[in-house]
VOZA-869436 format. One line per 3 residues: number of its first residue (from 1); for each residue x, y, z of N, C-alpha, C. Coordinates in Angstrom, 2 decimals. Layout:
# residues N
NUM	X,Y,Z,X,Y,Z,X,Y,Z ~ ...
This chain:
# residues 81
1	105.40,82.09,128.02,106.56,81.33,127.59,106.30,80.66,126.24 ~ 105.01,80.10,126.07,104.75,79.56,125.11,104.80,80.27,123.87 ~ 104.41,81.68,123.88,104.25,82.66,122.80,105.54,83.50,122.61
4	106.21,83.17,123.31,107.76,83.57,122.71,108.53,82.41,122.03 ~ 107.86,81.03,122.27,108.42,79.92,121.43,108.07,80.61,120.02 ~ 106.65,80.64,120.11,106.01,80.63,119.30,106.44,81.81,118.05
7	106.82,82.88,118.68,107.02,84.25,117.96,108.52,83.99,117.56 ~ 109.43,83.40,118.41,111.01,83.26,118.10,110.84,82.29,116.96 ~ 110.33,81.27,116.94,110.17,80.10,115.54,109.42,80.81,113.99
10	108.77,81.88,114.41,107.67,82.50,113.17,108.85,83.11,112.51 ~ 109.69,84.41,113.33,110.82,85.42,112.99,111.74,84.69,112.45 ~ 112.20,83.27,112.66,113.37,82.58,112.48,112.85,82.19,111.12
13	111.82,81.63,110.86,111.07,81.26,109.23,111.04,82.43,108.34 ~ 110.39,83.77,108.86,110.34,84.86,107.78,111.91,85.17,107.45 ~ 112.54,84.98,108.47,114.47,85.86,107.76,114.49,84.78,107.18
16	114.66,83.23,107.18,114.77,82.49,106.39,114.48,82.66,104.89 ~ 113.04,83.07,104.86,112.45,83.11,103.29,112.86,84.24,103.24 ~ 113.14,85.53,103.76,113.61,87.02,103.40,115.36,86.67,102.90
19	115.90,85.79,103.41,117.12,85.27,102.43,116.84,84.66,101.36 ~ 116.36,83.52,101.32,115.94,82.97,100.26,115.81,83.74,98.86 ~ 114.42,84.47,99.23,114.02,85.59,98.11,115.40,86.45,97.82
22	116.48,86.70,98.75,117.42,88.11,98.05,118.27,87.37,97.07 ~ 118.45,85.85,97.79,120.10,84.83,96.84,118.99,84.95,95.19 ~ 117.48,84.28,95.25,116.87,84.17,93.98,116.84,85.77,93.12
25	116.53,86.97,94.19,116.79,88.00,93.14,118.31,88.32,93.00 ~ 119.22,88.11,93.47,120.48,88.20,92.80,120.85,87.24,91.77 ~ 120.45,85.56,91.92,120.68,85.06,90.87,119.99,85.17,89.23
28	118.75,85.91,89.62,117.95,86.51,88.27,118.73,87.28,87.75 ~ 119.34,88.66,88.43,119.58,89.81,87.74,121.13,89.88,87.40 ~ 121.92,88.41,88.30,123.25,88.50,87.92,123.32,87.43,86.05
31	121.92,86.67,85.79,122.02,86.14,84.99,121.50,87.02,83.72 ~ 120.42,87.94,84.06,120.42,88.72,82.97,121.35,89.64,82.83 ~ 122.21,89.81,83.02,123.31,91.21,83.33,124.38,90.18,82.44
34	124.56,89.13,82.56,125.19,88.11,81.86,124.93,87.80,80.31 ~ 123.84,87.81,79.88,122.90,87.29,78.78,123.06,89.09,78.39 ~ 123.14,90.29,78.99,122.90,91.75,78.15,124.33,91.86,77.69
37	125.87,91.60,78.60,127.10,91.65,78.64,127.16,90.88,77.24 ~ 126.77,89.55,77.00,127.15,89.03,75.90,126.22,89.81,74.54 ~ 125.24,90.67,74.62,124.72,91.17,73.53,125.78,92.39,73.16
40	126.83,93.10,73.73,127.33,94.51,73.65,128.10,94.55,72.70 ~ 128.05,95.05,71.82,128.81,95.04,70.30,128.48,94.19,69.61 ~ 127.19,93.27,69.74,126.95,92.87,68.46,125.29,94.31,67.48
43	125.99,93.39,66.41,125.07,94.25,65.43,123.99,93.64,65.11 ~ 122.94,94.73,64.34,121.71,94.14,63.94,121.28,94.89,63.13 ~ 120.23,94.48,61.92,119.43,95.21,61.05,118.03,95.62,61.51
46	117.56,97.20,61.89,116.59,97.11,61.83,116.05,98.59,61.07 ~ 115.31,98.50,60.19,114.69,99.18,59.22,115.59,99.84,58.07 ~ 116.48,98.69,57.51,117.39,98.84,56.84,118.65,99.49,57.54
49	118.83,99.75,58.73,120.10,100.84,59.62,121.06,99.53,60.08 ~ 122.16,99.39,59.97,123.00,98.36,60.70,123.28,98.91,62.04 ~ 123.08,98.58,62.98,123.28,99.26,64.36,123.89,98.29,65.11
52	124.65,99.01,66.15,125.26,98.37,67.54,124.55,98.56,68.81 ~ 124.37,97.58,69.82,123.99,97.27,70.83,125.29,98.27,71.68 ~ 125.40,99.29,71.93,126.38,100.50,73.11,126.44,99.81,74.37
55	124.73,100.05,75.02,124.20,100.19,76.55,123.26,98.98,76.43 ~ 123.54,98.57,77.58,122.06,97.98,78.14,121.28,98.27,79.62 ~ 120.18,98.38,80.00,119.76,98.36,81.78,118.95,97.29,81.67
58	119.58,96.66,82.58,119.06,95.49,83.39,117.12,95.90,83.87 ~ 117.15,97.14,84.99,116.35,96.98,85.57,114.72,97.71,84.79 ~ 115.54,98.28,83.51,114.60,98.65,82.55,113.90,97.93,81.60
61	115.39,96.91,81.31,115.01,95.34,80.24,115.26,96.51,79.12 ~ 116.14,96.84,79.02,116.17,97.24,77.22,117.56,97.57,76.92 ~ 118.10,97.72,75.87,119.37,97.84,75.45,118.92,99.19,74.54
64	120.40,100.06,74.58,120.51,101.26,73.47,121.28,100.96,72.50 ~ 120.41,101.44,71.45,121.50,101.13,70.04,122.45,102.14,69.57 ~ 123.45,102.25,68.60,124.02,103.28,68.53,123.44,104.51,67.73
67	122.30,104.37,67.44,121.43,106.08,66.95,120.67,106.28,68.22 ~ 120.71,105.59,69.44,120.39,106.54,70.38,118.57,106.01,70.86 ~ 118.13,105.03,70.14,117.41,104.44,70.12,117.22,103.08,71.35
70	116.52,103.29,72.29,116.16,101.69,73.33,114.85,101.07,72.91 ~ 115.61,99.89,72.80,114.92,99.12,72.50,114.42,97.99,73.65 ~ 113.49,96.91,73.19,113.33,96.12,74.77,114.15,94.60,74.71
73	115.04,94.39,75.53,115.25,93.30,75.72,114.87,91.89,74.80 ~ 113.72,91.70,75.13,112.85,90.66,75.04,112.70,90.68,73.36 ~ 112.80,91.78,72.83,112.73,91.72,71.28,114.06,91.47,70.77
76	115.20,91.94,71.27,116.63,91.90,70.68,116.98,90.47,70.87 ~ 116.84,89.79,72.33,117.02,88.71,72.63,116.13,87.85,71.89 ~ 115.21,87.73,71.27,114.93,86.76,70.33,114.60,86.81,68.72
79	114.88,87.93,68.63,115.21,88.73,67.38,116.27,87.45,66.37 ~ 115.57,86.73,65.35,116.32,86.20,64.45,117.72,86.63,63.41 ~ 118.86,86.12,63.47,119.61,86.36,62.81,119.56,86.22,61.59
């Protein structure tokens, strides 16, 4: 009796944190999907080419420019104007 307290209270904690963890990875990837949405049609200079931001993937972290070129995230996003 005791070890079904015991096992029903353990199962009830892991789905707990197994929710937890899915709301935090949806709120990560709905915020970068947010932050790539606002990069799409803007432009940028790189190696003298004026290019547009087309595409982006989230789960790749990089955006495509319009010669067809991906680039990473993390560089476009702090890439000085």
């Amino acid at each position: 009796m005791k070890l079904i307290k015991i096992f029903s209270i353990s199962t009830t904690i892991l789905f707990i944190v197994c929710v937890v963890v899915m709301i935090w990875c949806f709120v990560r990837i709905n915020n970068k999907e947010k932050i790539a949405e606002g990069k799409l049609g803007s432009t940028i200079i790189l190696n003298k080419d004026t290019l547009t931001i087309i595409d982006y993937s989230i789960f790749e972290e990089n955006y495509t420019l319009s010669n067809g070129t991906k680039v990473n995230m993390f560089y476009l996003n702090n890439l000085k104007k």
